[in-house]
Rosetta silent file (secondary structure, phi, psi, omega in degrees, C-alpha in Angstrom):
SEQUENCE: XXXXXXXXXXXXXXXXXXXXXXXXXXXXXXXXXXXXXXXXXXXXXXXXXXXXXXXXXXXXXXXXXXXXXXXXXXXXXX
SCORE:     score description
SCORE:     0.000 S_00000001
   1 L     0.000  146.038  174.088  -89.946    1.267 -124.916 S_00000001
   2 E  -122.269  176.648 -159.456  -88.218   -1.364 -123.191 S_00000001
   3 E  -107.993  152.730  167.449  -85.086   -2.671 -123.350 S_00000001
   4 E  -141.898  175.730 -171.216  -84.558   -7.025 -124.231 S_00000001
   5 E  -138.570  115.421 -130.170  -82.075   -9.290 -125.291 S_00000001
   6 E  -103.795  164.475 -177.787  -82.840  -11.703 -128.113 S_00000001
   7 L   -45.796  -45.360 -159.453  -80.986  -15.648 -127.101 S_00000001
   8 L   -80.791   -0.797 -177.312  -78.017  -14.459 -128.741 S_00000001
   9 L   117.628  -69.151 -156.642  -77.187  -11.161 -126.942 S_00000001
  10 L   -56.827  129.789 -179.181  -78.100   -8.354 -129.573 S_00000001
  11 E   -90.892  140.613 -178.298  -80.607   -5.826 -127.679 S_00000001
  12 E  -119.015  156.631  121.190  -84.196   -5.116 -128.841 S_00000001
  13 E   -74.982  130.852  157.117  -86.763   -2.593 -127.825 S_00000001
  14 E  -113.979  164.374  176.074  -90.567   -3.318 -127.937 S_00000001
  15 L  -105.361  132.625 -156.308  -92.756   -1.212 -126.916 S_00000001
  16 H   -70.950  -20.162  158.715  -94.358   -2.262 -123.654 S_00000001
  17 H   -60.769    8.641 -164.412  -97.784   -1.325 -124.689 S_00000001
  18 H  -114.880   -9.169 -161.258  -97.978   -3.797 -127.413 S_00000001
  19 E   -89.132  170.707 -153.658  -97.067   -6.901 -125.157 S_00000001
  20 E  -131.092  -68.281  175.432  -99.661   -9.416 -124.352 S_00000001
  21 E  -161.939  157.709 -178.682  -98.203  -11.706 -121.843 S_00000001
  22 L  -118.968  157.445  179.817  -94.585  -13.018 -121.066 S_00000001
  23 L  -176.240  142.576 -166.423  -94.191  -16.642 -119.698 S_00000001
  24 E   -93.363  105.814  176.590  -91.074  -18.779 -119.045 S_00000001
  25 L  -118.825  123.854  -86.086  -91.097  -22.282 -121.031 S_00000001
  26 L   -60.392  -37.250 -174.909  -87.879  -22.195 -120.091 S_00000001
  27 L   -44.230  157.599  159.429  -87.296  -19.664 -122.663 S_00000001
  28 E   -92.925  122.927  157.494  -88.835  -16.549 -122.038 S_00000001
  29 E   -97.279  111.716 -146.134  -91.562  -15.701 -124.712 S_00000001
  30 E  -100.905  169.770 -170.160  -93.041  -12.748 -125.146 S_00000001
  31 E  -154.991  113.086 -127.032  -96.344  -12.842 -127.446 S_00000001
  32 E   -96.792  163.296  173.509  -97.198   -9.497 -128.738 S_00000001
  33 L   -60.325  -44.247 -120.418 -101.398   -7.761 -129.060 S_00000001
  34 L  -103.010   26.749 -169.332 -100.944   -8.413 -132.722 S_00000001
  35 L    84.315  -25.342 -177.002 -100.003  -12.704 -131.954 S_00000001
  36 L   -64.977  142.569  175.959  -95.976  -12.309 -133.002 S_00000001
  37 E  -111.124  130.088  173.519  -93.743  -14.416 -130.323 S_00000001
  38 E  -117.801  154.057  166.701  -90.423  -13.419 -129.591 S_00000001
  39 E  -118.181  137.351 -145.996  -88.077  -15.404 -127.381 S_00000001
  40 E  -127.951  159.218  150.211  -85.749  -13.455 -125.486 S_00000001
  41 L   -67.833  -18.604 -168.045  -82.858  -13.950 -122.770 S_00000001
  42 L   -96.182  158.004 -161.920  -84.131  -11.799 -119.930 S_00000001
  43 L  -106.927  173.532  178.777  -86.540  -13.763 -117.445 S_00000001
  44 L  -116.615   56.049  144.457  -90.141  -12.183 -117.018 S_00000001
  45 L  -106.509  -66.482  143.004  -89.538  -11.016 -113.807 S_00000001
  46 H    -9.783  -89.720 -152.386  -86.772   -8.667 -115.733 S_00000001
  47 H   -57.548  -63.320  140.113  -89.014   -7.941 -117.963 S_00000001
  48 H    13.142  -59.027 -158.660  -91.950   -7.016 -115.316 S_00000001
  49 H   -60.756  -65.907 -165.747  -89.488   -5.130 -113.628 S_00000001
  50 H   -54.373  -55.756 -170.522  -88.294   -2.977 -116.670 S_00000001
  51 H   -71.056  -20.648  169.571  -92.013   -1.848 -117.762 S_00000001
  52 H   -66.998  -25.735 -162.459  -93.080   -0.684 -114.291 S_00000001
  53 H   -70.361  -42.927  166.550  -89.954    1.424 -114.331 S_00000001
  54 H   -56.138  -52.246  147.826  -91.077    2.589 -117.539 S_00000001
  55 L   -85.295   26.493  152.193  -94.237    3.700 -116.703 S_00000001
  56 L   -72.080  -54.964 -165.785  -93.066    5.153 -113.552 S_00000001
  57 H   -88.240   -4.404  153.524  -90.830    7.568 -115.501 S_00000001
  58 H   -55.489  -51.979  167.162  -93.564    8.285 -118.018 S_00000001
  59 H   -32.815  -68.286 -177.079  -95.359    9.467 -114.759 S_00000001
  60 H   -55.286  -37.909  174.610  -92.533   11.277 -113.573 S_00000001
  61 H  -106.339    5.078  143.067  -92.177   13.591 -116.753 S_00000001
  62 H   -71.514  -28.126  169.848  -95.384   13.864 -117.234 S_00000001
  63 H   -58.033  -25.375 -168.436  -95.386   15.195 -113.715 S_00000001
  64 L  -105.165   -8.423  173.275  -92.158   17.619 -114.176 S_00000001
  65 L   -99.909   -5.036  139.384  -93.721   19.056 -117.353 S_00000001
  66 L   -71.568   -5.532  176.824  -96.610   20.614 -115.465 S_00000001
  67 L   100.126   17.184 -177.156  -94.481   21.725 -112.859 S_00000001
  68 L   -71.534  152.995  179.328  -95.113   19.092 -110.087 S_00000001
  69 L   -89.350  169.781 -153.948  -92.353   18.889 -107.978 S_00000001
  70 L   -78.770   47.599  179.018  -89.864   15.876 -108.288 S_00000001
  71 L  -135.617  169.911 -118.055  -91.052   13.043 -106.047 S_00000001
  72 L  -120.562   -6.578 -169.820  -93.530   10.544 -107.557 S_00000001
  73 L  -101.213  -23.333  154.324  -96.219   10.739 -104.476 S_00000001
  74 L   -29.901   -6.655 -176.684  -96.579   14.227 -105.468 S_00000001
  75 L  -120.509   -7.661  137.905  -98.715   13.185 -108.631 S_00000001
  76 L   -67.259  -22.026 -159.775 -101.134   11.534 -106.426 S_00000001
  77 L  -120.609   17.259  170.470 -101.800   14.419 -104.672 S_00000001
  78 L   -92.483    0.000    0.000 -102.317   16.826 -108.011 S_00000001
């Protein structure tokens, strides 16, 4: 899950697997697998940003719950 901000402030999560594409008309909209559009405050370079980070740390703890040690090039080399 990631974190957004709806125009008005109030924070959302989506879950980053369900997004489809993000695109700045100015607003940013995000437009979901299933067709729903939301428009958000965060630009989608923020948004970009926040899901690799997400699935970096999905990485990472899948990596520390087999016992890899804690740096992230270590999981290439398992």
């Amino acid at each position: 899950m990631i974190a957004v901000h709806r125009l008005r402030g109030e924070p959302m999560f989506l879950n980053a697997d369900l997004l489809e594409s993000i695109e700045a008309t100015p607003d940013t909209v995000i437009t979901l697998v299933d067709g729903r559009r939301i428009v958000v405050a965060d630009s989608p370079e923020d948004i970009a940003e926040r899901i690799v980070e997400f699935r970096a740390s999905v990485l990472v703890s899948a990596a520390e719950l087999r016992g890899v040690s804690n740096s992230v090039s270590s999981i290439h080399q398992s």
